[in-house]
Every structure is written in structure tokens, then in C-alpha cells.
VOGU-3710 file (C-alpha; in Angstrom, 3 decimals, decimal comma):
1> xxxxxxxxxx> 15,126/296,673/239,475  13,141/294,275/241,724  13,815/292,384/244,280  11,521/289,336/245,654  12,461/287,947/249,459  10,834/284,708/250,517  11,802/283,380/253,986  15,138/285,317/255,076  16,511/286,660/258,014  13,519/288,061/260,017
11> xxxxxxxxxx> 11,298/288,607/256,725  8,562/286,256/255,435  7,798/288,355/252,391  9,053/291,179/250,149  8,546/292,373/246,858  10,601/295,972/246,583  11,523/298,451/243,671  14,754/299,521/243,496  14,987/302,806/241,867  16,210/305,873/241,986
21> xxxxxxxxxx> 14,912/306,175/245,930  13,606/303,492/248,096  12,500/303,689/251,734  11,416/301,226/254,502  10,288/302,551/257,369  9,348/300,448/260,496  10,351/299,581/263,902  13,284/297,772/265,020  13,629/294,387/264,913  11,465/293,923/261,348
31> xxxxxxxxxx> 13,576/293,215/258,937  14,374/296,494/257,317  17,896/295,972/257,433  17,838/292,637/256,034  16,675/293,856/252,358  19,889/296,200/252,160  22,004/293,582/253,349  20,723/291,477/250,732  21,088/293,562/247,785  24,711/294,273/249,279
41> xxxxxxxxxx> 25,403/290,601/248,907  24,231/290,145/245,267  26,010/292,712/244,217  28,828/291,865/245,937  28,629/288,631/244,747  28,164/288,747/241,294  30,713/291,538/240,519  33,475/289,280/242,460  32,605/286,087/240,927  35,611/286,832/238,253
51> xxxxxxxxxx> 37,857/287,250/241,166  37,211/283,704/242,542  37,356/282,193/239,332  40,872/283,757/238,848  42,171/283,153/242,146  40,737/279,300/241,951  42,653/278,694/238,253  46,126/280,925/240,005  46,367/278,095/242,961  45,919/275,083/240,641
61> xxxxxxxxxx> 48,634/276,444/238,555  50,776/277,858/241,692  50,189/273,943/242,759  51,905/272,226/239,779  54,328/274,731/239,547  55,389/273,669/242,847  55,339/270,569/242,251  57,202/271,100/239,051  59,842/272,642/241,015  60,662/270,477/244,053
71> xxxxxxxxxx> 60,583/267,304/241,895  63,739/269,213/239,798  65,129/270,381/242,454  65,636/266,867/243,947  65,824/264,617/240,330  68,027/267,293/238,893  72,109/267,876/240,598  71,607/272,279/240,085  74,236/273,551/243,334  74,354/276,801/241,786
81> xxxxxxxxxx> 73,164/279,315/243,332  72,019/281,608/239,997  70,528/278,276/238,916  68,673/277,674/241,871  66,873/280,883/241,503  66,188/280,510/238,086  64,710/277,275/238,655  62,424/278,868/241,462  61,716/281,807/239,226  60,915/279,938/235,927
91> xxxxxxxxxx> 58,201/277,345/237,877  56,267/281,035/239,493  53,210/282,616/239,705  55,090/285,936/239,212  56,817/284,274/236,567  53,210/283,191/235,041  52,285/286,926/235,113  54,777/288,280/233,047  54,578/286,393/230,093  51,616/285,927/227,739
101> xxxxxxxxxx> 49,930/282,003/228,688  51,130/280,308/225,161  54,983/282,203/226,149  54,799/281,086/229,412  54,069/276,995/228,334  56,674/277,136/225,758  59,194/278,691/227,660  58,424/275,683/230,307  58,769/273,022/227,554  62,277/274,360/226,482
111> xxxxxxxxxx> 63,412/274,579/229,917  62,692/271,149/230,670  64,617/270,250/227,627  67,396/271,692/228,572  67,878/269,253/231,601  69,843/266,265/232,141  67,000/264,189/233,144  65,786/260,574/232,709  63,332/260,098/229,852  60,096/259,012/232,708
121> xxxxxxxxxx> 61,029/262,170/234,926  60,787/264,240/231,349  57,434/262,877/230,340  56,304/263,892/233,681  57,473/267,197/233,933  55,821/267,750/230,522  52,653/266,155/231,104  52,643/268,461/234,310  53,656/271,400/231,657  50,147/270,451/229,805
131> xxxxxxxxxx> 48,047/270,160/232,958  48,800/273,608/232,969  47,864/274,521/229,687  44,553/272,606/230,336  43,961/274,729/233,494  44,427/277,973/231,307  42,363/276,764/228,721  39,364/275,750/230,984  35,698/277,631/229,946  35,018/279,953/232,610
141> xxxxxxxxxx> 31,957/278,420/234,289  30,007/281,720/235,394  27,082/279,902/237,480  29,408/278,015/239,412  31,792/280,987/240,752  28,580/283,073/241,065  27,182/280,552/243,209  30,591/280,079/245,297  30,518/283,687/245,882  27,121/284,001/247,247
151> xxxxxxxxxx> 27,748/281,301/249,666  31,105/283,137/251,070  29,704/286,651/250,794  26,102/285,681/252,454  27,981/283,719/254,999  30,019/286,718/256,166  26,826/288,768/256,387  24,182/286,570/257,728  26,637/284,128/259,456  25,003/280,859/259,696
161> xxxxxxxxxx> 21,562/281,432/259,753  20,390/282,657/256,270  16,987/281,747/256,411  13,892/282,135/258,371  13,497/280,108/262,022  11,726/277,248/261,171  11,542/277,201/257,482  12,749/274,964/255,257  13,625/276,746/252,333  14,603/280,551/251,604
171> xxxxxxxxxx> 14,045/282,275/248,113  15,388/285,537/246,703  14,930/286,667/243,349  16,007/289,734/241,512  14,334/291,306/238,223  15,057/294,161/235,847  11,467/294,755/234,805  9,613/291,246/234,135  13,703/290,213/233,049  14,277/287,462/235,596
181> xxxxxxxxxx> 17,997/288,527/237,114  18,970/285,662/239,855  16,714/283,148/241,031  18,288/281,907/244,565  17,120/278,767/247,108  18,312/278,021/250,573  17,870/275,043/251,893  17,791/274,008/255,190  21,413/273,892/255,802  21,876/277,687/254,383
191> xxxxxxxxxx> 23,028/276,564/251,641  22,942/278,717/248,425  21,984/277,457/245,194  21,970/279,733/241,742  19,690/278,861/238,763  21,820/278,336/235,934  19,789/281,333/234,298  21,838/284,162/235,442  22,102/287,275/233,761  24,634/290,358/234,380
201> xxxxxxxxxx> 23,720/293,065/236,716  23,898/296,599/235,673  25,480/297,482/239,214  29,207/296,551/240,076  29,045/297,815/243,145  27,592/298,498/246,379  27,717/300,693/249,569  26,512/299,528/252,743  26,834/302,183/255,828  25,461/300,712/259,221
211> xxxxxxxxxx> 27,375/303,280/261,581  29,245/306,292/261,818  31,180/305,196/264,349  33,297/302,620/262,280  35,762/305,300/262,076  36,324/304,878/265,878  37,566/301,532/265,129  40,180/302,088/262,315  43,199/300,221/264,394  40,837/297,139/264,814
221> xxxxxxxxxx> 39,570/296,942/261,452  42,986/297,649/259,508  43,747/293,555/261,033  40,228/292,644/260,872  38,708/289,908/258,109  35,543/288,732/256,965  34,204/285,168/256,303  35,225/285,778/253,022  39,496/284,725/253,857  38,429/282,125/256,746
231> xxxxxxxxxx> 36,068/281,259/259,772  35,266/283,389/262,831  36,505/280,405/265,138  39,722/280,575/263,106  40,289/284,080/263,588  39,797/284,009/266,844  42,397/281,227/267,566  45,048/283,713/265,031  43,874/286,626/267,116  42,276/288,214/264,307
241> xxxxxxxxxx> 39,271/290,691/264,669  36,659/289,275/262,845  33,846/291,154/260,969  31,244/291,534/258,583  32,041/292,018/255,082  30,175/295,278/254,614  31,937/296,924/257,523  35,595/295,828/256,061  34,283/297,005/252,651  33,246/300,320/253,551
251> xxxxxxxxxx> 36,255/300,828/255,776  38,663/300,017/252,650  36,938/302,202/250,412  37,507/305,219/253,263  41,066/304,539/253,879  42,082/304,155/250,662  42,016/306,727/247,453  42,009/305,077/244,630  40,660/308,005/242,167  41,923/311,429/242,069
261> xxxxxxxxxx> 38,579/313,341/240,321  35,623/314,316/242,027  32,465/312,675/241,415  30,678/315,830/240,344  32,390/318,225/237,240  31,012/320,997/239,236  32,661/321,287/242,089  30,834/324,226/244,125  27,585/321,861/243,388  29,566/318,609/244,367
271> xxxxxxxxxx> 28,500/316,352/247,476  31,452/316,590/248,919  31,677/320,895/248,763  28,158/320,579/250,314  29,529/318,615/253,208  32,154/320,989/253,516  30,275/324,119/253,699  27,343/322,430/256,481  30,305/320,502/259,083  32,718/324,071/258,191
281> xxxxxxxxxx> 35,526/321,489/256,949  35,781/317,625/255,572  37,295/314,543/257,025  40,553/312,699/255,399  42,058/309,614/255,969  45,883/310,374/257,273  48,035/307,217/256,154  50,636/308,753/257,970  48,970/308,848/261,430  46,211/305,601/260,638
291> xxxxxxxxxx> 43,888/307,532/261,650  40,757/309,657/260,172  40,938/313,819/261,140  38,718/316,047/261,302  40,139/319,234/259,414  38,135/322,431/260,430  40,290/326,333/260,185  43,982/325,374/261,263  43,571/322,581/263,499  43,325/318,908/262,969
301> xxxxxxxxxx> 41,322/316,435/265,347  41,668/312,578/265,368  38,095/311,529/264,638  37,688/310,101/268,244  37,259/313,463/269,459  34,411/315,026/266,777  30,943/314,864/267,174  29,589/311,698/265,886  26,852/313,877/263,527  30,187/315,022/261,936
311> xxxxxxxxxx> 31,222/311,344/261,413  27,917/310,520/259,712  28,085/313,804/256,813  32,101/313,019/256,228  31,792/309,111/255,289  29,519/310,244/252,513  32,232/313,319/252,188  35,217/310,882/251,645  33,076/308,421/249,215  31,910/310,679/246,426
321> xxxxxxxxxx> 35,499/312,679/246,671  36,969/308,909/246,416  34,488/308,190/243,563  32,571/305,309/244,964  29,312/307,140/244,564  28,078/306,255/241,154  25,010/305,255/238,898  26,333/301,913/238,948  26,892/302,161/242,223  24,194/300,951/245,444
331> xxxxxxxxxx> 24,226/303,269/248,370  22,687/301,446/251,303  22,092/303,411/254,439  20,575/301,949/257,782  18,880/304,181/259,708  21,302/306,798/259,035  19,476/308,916/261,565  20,074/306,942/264,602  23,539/310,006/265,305  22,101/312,995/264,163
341> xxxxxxxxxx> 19,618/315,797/265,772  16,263/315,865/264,111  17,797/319,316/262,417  20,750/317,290/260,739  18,312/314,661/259,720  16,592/317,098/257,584  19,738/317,995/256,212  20,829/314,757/255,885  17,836/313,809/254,552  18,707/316,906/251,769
351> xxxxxxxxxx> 21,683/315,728/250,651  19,952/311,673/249,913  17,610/313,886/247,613  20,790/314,999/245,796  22,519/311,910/245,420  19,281/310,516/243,517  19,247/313,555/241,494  22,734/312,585/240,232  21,575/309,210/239,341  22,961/307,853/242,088
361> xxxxxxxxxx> 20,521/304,961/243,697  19,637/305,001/247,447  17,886/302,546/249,899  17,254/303,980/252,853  16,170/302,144/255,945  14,657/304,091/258,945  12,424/304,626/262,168  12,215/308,196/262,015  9,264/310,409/260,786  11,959/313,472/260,830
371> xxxxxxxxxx> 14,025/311,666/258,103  10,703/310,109/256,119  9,042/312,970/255,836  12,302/315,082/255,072  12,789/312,504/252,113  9,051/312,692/251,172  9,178/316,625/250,338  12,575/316,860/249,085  11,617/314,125/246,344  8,330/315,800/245,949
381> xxxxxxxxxx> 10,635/318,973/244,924  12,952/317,314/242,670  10,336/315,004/241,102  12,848/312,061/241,364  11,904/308,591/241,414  11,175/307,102/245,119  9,156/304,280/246,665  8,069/303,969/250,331  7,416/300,834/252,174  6,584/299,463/255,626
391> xxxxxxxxxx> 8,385/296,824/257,149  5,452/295,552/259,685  4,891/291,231/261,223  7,674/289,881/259,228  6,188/291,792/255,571  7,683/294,361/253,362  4,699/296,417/251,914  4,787/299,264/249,601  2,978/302,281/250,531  1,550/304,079/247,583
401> xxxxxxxxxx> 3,100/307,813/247,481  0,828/309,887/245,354  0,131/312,264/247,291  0,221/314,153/250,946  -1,521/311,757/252,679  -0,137/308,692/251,447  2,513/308,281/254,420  -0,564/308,302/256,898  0,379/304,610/257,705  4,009/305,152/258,295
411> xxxxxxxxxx> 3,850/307,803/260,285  0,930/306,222/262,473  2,947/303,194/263,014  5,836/305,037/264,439  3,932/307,735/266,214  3,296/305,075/268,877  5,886/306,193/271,436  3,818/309,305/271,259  0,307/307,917/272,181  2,132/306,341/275,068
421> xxxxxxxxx> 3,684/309,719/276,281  -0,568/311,226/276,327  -1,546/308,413/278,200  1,174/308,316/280,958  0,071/312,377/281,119  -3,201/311,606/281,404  -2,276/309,282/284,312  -0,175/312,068/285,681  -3,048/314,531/285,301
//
């Protein structure tokens, strides 16, 4: 997979491979992170677009039904209590759900029948009946709820400002070899529009992990929402935490188990026994308590009170155990070294390797030549797939990998810091 940036966030220009391993290195501030969050919202976006076309055809229906039911309740003399909530019952969502849709319109019609009503309050009622029917009936326009969700799902990310400063007009595009995925413009206005010539992703999912220390902030994101139900200004006037949508996402998918097999058949080779065995124990989620621990021997921290390295192994720990790590499946990390000793990034950088060698694809976003190079030579030993880039003035460009010397250019660029340490010795000396 390819993906094509033109314009957003911080980045000018971008043309990156998405397979098996992909890695941008560069300095803060140039857009690395903007290419995972990104691919986070396109697959995000096109894997819930069924979800908002549901939930748009449920509250048209839930509408008439409600209509449907207060216009009875007043037109038609029902002081029975049993009647009452049959009448509130029969004109339901839940009442939608249980039935079959050409049940549920036919068991409306002979309701209505049933009623001592005039003959203009009956031809209503059943033309409201056949509104329904329409509703239920309706093609399911895929370009349009694609588009709608890439507006919501890139406004809870990016906020309000989608594209560049100063431009005009954003572009992403997304390709499966020279198969042209998504073709996306922003306007001006961050506005998202969708060329009609979609086609389906092979991903349903994706993974984005900014920080370990999310898990310090379970009570505050358990109320929290994301642009996706309402506004920031709203939430703040409800007293509502507001955040982005990968943060909720990721914290769902660690507080609640929603598989009950491991990833891996083997478990002694599993990700989550390898966790195990380096932190000597795994993290849980404790429903109980609402709170993450830290199991290690006999005793049980809260996860305020581990080492934040620990946090960083045991997110991964909890989503492969909770089955969230898959081939169809994105894994985004940003700068997962940022919490961890150069020694952990190595190991860290050991256990990436083994994700892609379980088909499991990784981009990987980072300033440090401990975790580049650790990710360089554990490839190199697996032979799996990876591509290195350099996010440098506003520019994504790939850096060809063939052999030893090919990160020269990384590694130069972020070996700065170091050139100014000689020179204030020098000065010193």
C-alpha cells in the first residue's frame, strides 16, 4: 500500500510504502507524526462508514416512530396502562430490532387497523408506516457515509486545521500498487471531499499509540469523547473531557476484552509471553478497581506507581492478548522510544521485528538512532519487508536500505546534538 500526502498538517510532500515495516525518522516538529495519524483516519474512516450509515437510517426511523406514537397517543382515547405500553413498545427502535423489516411494517399496518380512528388520521399513520419502509429500502450510498466519516474522524484528529498554513487545497491519496484506493481534497475550509471512485481497504483496523502514559489517565478518559459524538466547546460547557479519537480508541481497546484467544497458537513464542518474561509479569485491566495493575510475583500495583518503560511493553502486552494485533490490522507507534532507556529500545525495537514477522504491519515514527538502527539489523536478520524515510523541510523522503551504509543520512541528521556537544568541549578545552 501507498500513500501520497500533498499539503497537510506540517507536510508539503509524501509519497510512503506501507508494508510490512515502515520508518520515518527525523526531528521534531516535521511531520512524522502526521503520516500515522493519517493512515489512522482512513482506516478509521472507511471501516466505520457502515456504522454511520446505520445509525443515520435508525434516527429517521426512531423519528417517525415517534411521531407515530404521540399523534396516537393524543388522536386515540388508550387510558390503559398495558395499552399504553404496548403502544410505546410497538412504535420502537427496540421493537424495530426484533423483528425482521417486512414483519416489523406489517405488524405496524395491522396495528393501525385495529384503532378507532378517523379515516385522514389512518391515511396518515399509514403513509408514515411507508415512509418507513422507504427509509429501509434506501441504496446504501457508500461515497457519501465514507465521506461523512472522514470529515468527523479527521476533525477529531487534526481539529480544525487539516491542511497546510497558507495553502489552498490539501490532497491525500492512497494506492494498493498502481490500484488507485481514495483520492481526497481539502479545501480551504478543511473540508473533506471523496472521489466517487472508492474502493475497499484490505485493513479494518488501526492502532495508533502516542504515549504510555495514557494509562495514567484511565478515570479521565472512561468520561472523555472525541469530535466524533460532539464539539470540544460543547464538552466543555457538559464538563466532559475532551480528546482525540486515537487516544479514546486505544484506551477502549485496553479496557475492554473482547476476545478470549491469544493472537499467536504458540503461546511460549506469543508477544504477549515475550512481554511477560522481559517486565517479569504483564499488565491487566481490573474492571473491578478501574484501574490498570501491574502484576509481578504476589503483589499487584496500580499502574501509577510502575515504571513508565513497563507501561510502554504492557500496552502492546494487553493488545495482542486482546487480539487487536492482526494482518488486517495497522499498528502505528510515535516515537515509541521517547520512555524507554536506550537498552529497552533495543528490545523494544526486537519485539517491532516480531510483530512484522507475524504479518502484522508497523509504522514507526522516531528521533532515535538507538531504535533505527535496532530496527535496521533486526529486519536485516529476519529478511522482512521494511522501508526507511526522512522526514526533513516539510518532505517525506525514502531512504534506499540496501545495504550498511544506506542509513548514513538518517543518522547524520540526528547526530547533530552530538556535533554540538564537541564544539562546546572544544570551547571548554
Amino acid at each position: 500500500m501507498r500513500l501520497k500526502i500533498k499539503n497537510i498538517g506540517m507536510i508539503s510532500d509524501a509519497n510512503v510504502s506501507l508494508d510490512g515495516l515502515t520508518i520515518i525518522a527525523g526531528e521534531n516538529d516535521t511531520g512524522k507524526s502526521t503520516v500515522g495519524k493519517i493512515l489512522f483516519c482512513l482506516i478509521k474512516s472507511v471501516s466505520r462508514y457502515q456504522e454511520d450509515f446505520s445509525e443515520s437510517k435508525l434516527h429517521k426511523i426512531e423519528d417517525i416512530l415517534d411521531s407515530l406514537y404521540f399523534s396516537i397517543r393524543r388522536n386515540v382515547q388508550i387510558t390503559n396502562e398495558e395499552d399504553l405500553n404496548n403502544l410505546r413498545h410497538m412504535f420502537s427502535l427496540e421493537n424495530y430490532i426484533i423483528f425482521e423489516e417486512n414483519v416489523f411494517i406489517d405488524s405496524l399496518k395491522e396495528y393501525i387497523k385495529k384503532l378507532d380512528i378517523e379515516k385522514e388520521n389512518y391515511q396518515l399513520y399509514s403513509d408514515l408506516i411507508d415512509r418507513v419502509a422507504t427509509i429501509l429500502a434506501e441504496p446504501e450510498d457508500k461515497n457519501k457515509y465514507i465521506q461523512s466519516a472522514l470529515n468527523k474522524v479527521f476533525r477529531s484528529e487534526f481539529d480544525s486545521q487539516i491542511i497546510k498554513h497558507h495553502c489552498e487545497m490539501g490532497k491525500i491519496e492512497l494506492y494498493e500498487d498502481e490500484l488507485q484506493l481514495l483520492d481526497i481534497c481539502i479545501d480551504e475550509k478543511n473540508k473533506i471531499s471523496l472521489s466517487p471512485k472508492c474502493q475497499p481497504l484490505y485493513f479494518n483496523d488501526a492502532t495508533f499509540i502516542e504515549t504510555p502514559l495514557i494509562l495514567n489517565n484511565h478515570d479521565l478518559l472512561l468520561r472523555a469523547t472525541t469530535g466524533l459524538n460532539t464539539t470540544k466547546s460543547t464538552s466543555r460547557r457538559l464538563g466532559v473531557p475532551y480528546t482525540t479519537l486515537h487516544i479514546k480508541d486505544l484506551f477502549d481497546k485496553l479496557k475492554e476484552k473482547i476476545y478470549d484467544f491469544l493472537l499467536f497458537d504458540d503461546e511460549s513464542n506469543s508477544l504477549g509471553a515475550k512481554i511477560s518474561s522481559l517486565i517479569n509479569g504483564e499488565l491487566i485491566y481490573d474492571p473491578q478497581e478501574n484501574d490498570f495493575k501491574y502484576i509481578k510475583a504476589n503483589s499487584k500495583l496500580s499502574i501509577k506507581n510502575t515504571a513508565t518503560g513497563i507501561k510502554s511493553f504492557g500496552i502492546l502486552q494487553i493488545l495482542a492478548e486482546q487480539g487487536f494485533l492482526t494482518e488486517k490490522s495497522f499498528l502505528i507507534l510515535d516515537e515509541p522510544e521517547i520512555h524507554l532507556h536506550p537498552k529497552w529500545q533495543l528490545k523494544y525495537a526486537e519485539l517491532i521485528s516480531f510483530l512484522v514477522t507475524q504479518n502484522i504491519p508497523v509504522l514507526v515514527t522516531s528521533h532515535s538512532p538507538y531504535m533505527i538502527e535496532a530496527l535496521q539489523k533486526y529486519t536485516q536478520k529476519s529478511e522482512e519487508k521494511v522501508n526507511f524515510y526522512l522526514a526533513d523541510n516539510n518532505n517525506i523522503d525514502k531512504i534506499n536500505n540496501d545495504n550498511s551504509e544506506t542509513l548514513a543520512t538518517i543518522f547524520e541528521k540526528l547526530s547533530e546534538p552530538f556535533e554540538e556537544f564537541e564544539i562546546l568541549e572544544e570551547e571548554n578545552f
